[in-house]
N, CA, C and O atoms as a GROMACS GRO file, in nm:
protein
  516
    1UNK      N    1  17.906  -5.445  -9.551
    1UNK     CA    2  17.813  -5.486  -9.448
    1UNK      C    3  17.893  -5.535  -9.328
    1UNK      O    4  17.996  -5.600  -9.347
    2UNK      N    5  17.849  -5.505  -9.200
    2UNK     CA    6  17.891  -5.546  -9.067
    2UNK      C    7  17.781  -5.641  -8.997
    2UNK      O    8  17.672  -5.664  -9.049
    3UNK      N    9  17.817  -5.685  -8.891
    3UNK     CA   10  17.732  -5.710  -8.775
    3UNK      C   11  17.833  -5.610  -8.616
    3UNK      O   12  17.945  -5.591  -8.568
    4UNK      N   13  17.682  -5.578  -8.600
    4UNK     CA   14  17.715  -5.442  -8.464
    4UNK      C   15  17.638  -5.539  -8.365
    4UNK      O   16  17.551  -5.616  -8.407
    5UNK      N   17  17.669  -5.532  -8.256
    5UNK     CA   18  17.615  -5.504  -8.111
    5UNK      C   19  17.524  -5.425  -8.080
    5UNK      O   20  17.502  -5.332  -8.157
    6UNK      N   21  17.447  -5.438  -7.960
    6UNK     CA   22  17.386  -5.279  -7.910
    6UNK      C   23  17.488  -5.211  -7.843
    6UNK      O   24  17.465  -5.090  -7.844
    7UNK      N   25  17.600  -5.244  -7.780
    7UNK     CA   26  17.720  -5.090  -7.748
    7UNK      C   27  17.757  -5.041  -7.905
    7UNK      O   28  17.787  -4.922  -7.898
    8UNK      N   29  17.762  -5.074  -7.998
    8UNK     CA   30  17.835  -5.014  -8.089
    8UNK      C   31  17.682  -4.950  -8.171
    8UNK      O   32  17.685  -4.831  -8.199
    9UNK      N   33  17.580  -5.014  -8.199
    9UNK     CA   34  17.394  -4.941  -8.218
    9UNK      C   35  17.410  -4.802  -8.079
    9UNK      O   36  17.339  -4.701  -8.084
   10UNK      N   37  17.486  -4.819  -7.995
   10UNK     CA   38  17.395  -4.737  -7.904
   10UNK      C   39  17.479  -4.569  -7.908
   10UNK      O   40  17.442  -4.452  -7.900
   11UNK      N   41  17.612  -4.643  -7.924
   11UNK     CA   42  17.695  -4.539  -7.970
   11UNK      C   43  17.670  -4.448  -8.048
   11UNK      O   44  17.662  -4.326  -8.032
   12UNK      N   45  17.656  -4.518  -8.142
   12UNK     CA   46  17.601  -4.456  -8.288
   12UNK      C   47  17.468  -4.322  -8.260
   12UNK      O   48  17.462  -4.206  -8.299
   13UNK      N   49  17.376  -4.405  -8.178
   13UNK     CA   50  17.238  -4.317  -8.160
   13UNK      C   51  17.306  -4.227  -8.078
   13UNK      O   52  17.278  -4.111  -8.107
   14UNK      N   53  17.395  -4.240  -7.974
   14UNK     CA   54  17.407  -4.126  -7.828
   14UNK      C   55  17.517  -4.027  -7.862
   14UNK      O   56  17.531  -3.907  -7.838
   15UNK      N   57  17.600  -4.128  -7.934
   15UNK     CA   58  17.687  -4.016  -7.914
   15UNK      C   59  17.786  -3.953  -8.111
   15UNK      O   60  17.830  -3.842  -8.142
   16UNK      N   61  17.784  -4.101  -8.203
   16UNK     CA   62  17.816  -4.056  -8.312
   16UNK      C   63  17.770  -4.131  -8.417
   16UNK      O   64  17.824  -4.227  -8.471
   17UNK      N   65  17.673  -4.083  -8.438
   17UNK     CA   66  17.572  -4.126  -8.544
   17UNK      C   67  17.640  -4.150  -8.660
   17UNK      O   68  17.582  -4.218  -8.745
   18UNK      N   69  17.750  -4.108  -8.683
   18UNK     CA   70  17.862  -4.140  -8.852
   18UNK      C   71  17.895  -4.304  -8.855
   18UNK      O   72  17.920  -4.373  -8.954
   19UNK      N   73  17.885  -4.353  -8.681
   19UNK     CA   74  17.905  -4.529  -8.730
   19UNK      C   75  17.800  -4.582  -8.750
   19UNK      O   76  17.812  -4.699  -8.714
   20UNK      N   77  17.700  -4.564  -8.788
   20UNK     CA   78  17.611  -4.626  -8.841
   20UNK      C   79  17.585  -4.534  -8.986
   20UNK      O   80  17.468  -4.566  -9.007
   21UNK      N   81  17.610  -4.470  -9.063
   21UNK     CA   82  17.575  -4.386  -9.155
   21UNK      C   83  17.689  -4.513  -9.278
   21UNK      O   84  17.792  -4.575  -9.252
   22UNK      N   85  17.626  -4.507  -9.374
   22UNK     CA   86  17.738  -4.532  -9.471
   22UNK      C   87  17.737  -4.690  -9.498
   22UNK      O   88  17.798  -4.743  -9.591
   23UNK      N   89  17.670  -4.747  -9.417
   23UNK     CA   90  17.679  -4.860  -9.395
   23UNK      C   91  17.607  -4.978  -9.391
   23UNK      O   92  17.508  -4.905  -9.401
   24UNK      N   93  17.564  -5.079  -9.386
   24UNK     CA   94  17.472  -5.168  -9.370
   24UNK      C   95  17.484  -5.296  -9.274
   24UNK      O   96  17.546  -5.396  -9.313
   25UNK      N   97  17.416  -5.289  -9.130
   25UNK     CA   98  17.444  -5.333  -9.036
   25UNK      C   99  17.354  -5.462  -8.976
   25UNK      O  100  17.240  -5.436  -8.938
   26UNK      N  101  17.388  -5.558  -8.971
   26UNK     CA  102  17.281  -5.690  -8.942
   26UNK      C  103  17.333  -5.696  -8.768
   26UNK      O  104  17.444  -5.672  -8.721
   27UNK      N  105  17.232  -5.730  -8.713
   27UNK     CA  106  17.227  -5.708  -8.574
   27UNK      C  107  17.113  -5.833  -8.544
   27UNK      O  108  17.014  -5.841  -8.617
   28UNK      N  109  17.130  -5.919  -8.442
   28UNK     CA  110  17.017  -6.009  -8.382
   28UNK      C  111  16.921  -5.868  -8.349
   28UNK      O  112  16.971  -5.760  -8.317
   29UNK      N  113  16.820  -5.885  -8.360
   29UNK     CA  114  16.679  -5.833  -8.304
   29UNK      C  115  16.682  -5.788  -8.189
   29UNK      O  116  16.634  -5.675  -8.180
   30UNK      N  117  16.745  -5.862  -8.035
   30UNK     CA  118  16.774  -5.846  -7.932
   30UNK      C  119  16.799  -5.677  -7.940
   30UNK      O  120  16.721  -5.598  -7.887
   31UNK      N  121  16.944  -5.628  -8.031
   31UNK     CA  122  17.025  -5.517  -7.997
   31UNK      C  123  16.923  -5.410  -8.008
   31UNK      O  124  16.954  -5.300  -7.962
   32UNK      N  125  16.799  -5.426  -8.064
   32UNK     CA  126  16.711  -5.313  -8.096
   32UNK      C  127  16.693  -5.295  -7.950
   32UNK      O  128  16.722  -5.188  -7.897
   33UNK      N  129  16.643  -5.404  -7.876
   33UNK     CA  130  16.566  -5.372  -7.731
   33UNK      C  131  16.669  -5.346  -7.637
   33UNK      O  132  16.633  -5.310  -7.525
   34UNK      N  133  16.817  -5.358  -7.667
   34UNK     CA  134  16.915  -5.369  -7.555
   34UNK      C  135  16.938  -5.232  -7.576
   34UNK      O  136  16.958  -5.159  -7.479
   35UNK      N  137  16.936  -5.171  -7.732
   35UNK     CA  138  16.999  -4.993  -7.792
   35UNK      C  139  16.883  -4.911  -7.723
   35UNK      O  140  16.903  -4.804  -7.666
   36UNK      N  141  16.716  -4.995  -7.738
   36UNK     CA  142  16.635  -4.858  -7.661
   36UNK      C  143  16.662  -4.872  -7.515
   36UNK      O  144  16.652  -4.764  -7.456
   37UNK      N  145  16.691  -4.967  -7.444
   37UNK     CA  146  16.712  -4.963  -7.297
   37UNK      C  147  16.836  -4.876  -7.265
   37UNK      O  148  16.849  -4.839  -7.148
   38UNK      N  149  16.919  -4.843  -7.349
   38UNK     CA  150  17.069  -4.763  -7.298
   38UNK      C  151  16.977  -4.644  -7.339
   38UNK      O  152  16.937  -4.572  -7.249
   39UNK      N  153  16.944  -4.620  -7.457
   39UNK     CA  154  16.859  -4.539  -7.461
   39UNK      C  155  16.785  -4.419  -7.283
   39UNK      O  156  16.814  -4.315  -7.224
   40UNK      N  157  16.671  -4.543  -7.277
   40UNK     CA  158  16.609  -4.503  -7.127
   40UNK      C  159  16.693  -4.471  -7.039
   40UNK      O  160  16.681  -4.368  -6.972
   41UNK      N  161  16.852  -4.606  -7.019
   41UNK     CA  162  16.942  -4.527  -6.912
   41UNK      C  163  16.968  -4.421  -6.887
   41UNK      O  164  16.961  -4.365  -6.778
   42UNK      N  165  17.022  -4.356  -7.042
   42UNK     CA  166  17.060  -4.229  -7.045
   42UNK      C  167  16.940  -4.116  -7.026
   42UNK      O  168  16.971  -3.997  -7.025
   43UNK      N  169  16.840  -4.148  -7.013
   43UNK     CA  170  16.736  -4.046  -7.002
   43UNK      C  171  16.746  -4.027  -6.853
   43UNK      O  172  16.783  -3.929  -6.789
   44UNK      N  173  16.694  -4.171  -6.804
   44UNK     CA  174  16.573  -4.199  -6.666
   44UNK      C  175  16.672  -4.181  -6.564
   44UNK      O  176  16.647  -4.114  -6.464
   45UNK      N  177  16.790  -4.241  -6.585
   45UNK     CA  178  16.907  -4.291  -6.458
   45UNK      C  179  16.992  -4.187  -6.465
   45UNK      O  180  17.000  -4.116  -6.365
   46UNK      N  181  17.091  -4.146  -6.604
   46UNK     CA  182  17.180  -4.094  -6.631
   46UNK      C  183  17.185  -3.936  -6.649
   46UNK      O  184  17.272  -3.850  -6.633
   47UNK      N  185  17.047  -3.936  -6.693
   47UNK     CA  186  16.995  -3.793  -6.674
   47UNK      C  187  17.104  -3.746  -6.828
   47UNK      O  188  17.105  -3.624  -6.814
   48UNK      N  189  17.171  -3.768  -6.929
   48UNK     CA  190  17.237  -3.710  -7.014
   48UNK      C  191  17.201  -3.709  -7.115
   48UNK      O  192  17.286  -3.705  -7.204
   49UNK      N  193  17.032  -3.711  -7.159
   49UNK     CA  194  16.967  -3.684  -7.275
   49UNK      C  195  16.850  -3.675  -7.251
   49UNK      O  196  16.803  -3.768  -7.185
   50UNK      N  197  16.773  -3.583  -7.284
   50UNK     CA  198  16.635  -3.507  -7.273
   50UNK      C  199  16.513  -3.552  -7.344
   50UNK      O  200  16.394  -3.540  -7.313
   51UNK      N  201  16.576  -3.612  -7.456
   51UNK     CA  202  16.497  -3.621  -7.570
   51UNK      C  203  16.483  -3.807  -7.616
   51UNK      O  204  16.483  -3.832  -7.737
   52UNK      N  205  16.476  -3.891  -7.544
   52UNK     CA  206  16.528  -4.074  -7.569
   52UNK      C  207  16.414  -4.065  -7.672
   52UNK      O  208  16.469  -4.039  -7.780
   53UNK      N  209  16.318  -4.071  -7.684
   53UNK     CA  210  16.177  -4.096  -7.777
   53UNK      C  211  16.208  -4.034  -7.929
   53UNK      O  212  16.137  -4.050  -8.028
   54UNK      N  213  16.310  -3.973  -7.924
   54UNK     CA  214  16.372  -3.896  -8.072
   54UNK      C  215  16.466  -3.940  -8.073
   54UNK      O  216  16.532  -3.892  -8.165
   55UNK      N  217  16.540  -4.042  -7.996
   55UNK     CA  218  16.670  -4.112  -8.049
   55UNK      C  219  16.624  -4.194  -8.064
   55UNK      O  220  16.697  -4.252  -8.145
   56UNK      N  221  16.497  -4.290  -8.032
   56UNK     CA  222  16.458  -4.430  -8.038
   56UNK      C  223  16.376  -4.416  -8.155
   56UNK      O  224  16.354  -4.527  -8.204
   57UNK      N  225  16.324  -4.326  -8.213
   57UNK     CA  226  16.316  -4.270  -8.338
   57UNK      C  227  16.429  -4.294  -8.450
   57UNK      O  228  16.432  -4.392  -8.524
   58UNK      N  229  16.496  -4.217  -8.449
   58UNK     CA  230  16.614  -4.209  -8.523
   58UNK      C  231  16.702  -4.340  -8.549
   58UNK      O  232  16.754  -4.371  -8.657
   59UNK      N  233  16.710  -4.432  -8.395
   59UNK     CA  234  16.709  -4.546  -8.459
   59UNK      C  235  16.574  -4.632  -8.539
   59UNK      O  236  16.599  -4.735  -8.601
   60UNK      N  237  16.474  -4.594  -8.532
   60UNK     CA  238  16.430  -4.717  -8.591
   60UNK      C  239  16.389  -4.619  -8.786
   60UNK      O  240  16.316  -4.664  -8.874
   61UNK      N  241  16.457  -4.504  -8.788
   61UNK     CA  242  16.506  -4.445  -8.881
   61UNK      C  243  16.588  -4.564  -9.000
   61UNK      O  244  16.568  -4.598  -9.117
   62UNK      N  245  16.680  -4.595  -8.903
   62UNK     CA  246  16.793  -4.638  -8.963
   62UNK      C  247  16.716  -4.826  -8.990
   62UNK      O  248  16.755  -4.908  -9.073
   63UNK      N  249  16.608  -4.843  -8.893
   63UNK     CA  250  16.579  -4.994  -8.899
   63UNK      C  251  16.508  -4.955  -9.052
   63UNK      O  252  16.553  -5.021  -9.146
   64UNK      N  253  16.409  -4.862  -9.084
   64UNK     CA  254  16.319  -4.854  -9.208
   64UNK      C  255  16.404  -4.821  -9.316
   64UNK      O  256  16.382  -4.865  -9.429
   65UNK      N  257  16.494  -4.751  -9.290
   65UNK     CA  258  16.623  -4.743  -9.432
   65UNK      C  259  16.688  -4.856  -9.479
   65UNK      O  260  16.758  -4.861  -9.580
   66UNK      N  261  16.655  -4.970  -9.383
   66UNK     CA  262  16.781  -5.076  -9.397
   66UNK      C  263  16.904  -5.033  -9.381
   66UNK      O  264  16.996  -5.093  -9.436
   67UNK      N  265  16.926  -4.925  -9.305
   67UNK     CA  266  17.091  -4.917  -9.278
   67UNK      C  267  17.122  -5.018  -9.159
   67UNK      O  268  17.240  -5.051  -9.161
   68UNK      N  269  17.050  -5.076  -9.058
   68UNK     CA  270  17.030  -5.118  -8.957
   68UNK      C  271  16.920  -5.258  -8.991
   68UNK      O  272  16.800  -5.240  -9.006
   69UNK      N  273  16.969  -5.363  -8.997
   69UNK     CA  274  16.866  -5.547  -9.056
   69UNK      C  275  16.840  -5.593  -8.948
   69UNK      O  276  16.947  -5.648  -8.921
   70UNK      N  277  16.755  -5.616  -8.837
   70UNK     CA  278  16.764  -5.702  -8.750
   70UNK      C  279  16.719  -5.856  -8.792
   70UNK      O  280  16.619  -5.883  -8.859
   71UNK      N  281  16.791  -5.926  -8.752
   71UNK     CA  282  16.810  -6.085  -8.772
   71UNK      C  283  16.750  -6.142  -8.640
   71UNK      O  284  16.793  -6.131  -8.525
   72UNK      N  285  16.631  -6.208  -8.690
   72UNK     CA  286  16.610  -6.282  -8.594
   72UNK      C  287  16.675  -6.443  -8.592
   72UNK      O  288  16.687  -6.517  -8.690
   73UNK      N  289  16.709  -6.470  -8.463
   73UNK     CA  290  16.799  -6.603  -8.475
   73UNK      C  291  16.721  -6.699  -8.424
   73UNK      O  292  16.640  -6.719  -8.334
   74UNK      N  293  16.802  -6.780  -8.561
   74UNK     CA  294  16.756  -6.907  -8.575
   74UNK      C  295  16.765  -7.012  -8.563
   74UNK      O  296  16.806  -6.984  -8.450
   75UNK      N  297  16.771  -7.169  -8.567
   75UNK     CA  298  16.810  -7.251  -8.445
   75UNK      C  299  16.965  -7.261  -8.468
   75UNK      O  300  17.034  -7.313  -8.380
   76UNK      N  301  17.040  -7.198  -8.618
   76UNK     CA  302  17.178  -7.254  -8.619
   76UNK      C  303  17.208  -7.167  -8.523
   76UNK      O  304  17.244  -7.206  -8.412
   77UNK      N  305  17.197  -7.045  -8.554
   77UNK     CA  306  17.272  -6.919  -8.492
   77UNK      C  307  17.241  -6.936  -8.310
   77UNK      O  308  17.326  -6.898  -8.230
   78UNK      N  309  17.140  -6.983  -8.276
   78UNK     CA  310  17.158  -7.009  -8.147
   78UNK      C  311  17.200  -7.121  -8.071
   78UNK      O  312  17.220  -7.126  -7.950
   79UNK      N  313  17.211  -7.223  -8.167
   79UNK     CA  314  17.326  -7.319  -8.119
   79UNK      C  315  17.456  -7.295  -8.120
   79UNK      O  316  17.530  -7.341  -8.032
   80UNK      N  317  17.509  -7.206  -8.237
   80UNK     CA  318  17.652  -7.146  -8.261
   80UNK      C  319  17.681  -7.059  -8.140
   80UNK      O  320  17.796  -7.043  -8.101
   81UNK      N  321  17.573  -7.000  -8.077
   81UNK     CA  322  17.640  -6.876  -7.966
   81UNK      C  323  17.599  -6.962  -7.815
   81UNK      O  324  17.647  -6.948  -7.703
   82UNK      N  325  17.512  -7.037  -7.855
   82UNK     CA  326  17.552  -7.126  -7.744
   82UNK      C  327  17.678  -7.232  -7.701
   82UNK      O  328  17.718  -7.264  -7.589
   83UNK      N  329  17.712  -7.264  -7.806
   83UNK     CA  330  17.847  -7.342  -7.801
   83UNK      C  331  17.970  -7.307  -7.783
   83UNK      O  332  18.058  -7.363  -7.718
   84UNK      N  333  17.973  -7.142  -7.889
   84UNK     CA  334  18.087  -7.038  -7.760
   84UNK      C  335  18.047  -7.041  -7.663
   84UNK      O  336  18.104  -7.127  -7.597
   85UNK      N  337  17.958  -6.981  -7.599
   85UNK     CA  338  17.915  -6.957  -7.464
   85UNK      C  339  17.962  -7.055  -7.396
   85UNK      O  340  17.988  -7.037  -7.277
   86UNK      N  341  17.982  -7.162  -7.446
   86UNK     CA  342  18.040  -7.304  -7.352
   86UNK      C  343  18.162  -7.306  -7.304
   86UNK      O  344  18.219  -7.317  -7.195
   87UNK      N  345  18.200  -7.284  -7.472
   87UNK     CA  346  18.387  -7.321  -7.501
   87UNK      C  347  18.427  -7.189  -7.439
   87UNK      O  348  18.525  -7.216  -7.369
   88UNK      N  349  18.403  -7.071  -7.431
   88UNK     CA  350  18.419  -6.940  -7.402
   88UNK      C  351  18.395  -6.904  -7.253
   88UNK      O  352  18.442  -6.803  -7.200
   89UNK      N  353  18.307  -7.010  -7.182
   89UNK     CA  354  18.248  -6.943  -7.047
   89UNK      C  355  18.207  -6.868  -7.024
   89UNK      O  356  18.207  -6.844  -6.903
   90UNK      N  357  18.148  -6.780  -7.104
   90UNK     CA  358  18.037  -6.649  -7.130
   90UNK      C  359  17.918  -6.694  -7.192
   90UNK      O  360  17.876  -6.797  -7.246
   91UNK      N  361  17.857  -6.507  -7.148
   91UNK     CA  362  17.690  -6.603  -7.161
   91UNK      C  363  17.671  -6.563  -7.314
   91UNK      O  364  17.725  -6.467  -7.368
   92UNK      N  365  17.557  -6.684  -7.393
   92UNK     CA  366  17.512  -6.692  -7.442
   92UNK      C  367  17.469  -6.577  -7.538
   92UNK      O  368  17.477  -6.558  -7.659
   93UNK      N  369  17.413  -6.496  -7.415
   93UNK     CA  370  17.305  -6.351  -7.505
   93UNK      C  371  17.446  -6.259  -7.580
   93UNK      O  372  17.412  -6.193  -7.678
   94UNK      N  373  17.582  -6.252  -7.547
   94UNK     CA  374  17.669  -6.194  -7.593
   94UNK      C  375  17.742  -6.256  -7.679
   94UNK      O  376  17.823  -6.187  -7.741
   95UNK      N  377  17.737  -6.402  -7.709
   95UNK     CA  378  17.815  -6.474  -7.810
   95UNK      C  379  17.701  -6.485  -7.921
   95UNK      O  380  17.733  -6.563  -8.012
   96UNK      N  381  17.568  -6.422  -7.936
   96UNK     CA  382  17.482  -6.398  -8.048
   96UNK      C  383  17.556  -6.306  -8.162
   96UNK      O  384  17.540  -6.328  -8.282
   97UNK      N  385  17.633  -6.205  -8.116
   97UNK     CA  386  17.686  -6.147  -8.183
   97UNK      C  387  17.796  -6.196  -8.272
   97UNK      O  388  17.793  -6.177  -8.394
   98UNK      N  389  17.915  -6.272  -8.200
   98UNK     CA  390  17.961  -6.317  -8.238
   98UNK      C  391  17.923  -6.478  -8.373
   98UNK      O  392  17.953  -6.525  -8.482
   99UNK      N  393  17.845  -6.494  -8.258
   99UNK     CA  394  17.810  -6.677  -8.347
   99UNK      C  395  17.717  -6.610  -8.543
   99UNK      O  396  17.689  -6.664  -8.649
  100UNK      N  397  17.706  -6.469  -8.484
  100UNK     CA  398  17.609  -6.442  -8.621
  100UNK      C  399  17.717  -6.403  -8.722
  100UNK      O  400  17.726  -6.438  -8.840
  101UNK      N  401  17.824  -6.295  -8.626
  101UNK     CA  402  17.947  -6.231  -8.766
  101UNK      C  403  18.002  -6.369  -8.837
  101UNK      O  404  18.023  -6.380  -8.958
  102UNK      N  405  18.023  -6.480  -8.731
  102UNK     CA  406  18.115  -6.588  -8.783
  102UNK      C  407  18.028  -6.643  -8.892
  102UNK      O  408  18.086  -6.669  -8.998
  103UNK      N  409  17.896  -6.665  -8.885
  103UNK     CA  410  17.820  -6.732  -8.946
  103UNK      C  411  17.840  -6.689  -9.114
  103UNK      O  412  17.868  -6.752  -9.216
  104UNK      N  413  17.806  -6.526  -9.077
  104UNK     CA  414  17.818  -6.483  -9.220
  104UNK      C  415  17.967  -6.428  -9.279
  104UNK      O  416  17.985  -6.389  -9.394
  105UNK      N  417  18.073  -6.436  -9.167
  105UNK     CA  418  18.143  -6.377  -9.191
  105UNK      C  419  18.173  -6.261  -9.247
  105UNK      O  420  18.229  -6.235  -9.353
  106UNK      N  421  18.113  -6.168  -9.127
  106UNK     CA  422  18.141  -6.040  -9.187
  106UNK      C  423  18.239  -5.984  -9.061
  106UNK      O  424  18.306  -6.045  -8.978
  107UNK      N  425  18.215  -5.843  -9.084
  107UNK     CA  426  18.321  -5.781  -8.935
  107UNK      C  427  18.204  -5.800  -8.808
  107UNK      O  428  18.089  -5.844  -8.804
  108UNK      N  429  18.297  -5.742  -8.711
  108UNK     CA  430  18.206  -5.758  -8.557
  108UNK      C  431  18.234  -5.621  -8.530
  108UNK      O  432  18.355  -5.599  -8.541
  109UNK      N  433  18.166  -5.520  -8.498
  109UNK     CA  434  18.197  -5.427  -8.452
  109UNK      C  435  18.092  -5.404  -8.329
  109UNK      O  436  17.970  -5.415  -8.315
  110UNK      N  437  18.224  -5.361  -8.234
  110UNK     CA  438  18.134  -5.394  -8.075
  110UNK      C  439  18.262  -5.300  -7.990
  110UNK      O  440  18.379  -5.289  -8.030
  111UNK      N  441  18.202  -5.238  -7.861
  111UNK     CA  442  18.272  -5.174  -7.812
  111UNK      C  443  18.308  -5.299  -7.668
  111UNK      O  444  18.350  -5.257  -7.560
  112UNK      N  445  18.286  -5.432  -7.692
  112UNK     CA  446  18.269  -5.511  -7.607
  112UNK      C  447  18.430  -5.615  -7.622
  112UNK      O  448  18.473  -5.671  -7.724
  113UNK      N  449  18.483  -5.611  -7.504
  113UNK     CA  450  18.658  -5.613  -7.565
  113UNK      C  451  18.653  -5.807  -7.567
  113UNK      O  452  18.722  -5.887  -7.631
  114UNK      N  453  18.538  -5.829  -7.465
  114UNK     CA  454  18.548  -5.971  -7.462
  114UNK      C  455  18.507  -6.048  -7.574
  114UNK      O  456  18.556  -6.150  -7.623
  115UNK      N  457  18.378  -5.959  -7.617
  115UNK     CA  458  18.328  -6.020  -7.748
  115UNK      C  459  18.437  -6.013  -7.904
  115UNK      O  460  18.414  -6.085  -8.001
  116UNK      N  461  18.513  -5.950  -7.901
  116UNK     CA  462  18.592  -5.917  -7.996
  116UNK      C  463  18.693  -6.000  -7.990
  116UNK      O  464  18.719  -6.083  -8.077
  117UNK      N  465  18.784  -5.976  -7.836
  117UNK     CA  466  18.895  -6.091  -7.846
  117UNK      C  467  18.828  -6.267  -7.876
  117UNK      O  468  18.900  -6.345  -7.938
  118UNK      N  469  18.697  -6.310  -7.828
  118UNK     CA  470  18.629  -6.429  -7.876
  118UNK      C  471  18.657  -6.407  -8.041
  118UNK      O  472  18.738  -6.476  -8.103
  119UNK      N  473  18.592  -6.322  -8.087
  119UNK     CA  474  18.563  -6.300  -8.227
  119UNK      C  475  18.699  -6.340  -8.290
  119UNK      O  476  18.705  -6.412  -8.390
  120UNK      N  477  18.824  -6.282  -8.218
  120UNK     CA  478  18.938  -6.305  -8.331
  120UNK      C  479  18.983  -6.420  -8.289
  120UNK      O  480  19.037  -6.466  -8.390
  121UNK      N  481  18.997  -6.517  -8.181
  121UNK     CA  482  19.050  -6.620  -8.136
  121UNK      C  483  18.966  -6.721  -8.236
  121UNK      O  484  19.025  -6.813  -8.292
  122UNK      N  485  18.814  -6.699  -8.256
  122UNK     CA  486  18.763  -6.798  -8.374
  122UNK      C  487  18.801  -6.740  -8.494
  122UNK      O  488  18.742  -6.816  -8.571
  123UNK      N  489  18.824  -6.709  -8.522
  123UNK     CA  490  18.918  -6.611  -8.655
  123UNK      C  491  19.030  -6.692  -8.706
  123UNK      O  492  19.051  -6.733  -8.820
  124UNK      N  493  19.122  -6.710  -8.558
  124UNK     CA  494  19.270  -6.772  -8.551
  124UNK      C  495  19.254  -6.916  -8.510
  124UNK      O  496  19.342  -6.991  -8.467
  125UNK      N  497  19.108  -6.946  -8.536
  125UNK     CA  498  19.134  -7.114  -8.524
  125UNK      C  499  19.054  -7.191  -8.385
  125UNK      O  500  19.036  -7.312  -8.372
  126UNK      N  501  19.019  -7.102  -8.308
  126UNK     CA  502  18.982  -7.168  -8.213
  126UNK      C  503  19.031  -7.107  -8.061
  126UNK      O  504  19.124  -7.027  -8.069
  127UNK      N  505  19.001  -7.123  -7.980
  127UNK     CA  506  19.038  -7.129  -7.865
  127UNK      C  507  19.153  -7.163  -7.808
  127UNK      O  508  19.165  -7.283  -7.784
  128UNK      N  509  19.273  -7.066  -7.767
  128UNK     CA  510  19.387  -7.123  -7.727
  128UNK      C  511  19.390  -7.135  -7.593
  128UNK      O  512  19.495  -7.125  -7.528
  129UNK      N  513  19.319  -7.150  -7.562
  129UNK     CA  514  19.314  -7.211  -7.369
  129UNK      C  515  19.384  -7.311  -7.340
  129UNK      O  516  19.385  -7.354  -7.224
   0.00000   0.00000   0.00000
C-alpha cells in the first residue's frame, strides 16, 4: 500500500495506468477532485484527450475496486499538514499528502519534488533549516 497525490492519480489515468494497477493507494479525497480537474485541463485547455468522461470513469474504476481509498481527513491529519505547512512554509492543501504517508507510514508517491524532499527530511528527523 502507498499514499499518491493527484500528479501521481493523474498520471496514472493520462498517461500510464500500470502505476496505479497492482497496488493499493490511500489518497485524501481532495486528489479525486484535483485528478478530475487535470482531467478537464487536458480536455478543455490542453486539447490532448478527447475522451475526459472515460478517464474520469476509469478512475473512479479504480475508486470501486479499492485499488484507489480516498481518506477523508480528519482533525489529526489536518493538524499534521497544517503544522508542516508552518515548519515547511508551504501550503497546507499539499502537506495533506505528506502529513497522511507520515501518519501511516507508508510510501509517498508524487511527481511533486517539494512534497517528497518534505517527505524525506521528516523521514531524516525533521527539518534541517
Amino acid at each position: 500500500m502507498i499514499v499518491a497525490d493527484s500528479s501521481y492519480l493523474a498520471a496514472g489515468i493520462l498517461q500510464d495506468e500500470e502505476l496505479l494497477r497492482n497496488q493499493r493507494i490511500l489518497t485524501p479525497d481532495l486528489a479525486i477532485y484535483e485528478t478530475v480537474s487535470t482531467i478537464w485541463k487536458h480536455q478543455v485547455l490542453l486539447k490532448r484527450v478527447t475522451n475526459g468522461q472515460g478517464l474520469v470513469s476509469i478512475l473512479f474504476d479504480f475508486v470501486g475496486t479499492n485499488v484507489v481509498i480516498p481518506v477523508h481527513p480528519d482533525r489529526e491529519l489536518t493538524e499534521r499538514a497544517f503544522g508542516l505547512a508552518i515548519q515547511h512554509q508551504t501550503h497546507p492543501h499539499d502537506m495533506v499528502f505528506v502529513a497522511l504517508a507520515l501518519g501511516t507510514g507508508l510510501e509517498l508517491k508524487s511527481f511533486d519534488k517539494t512534497q517528497l524532499r518534505i517527505m524525506e527530511e521528516e523521514k531524516a528527523g525533521g527539518s534541517r533549516r
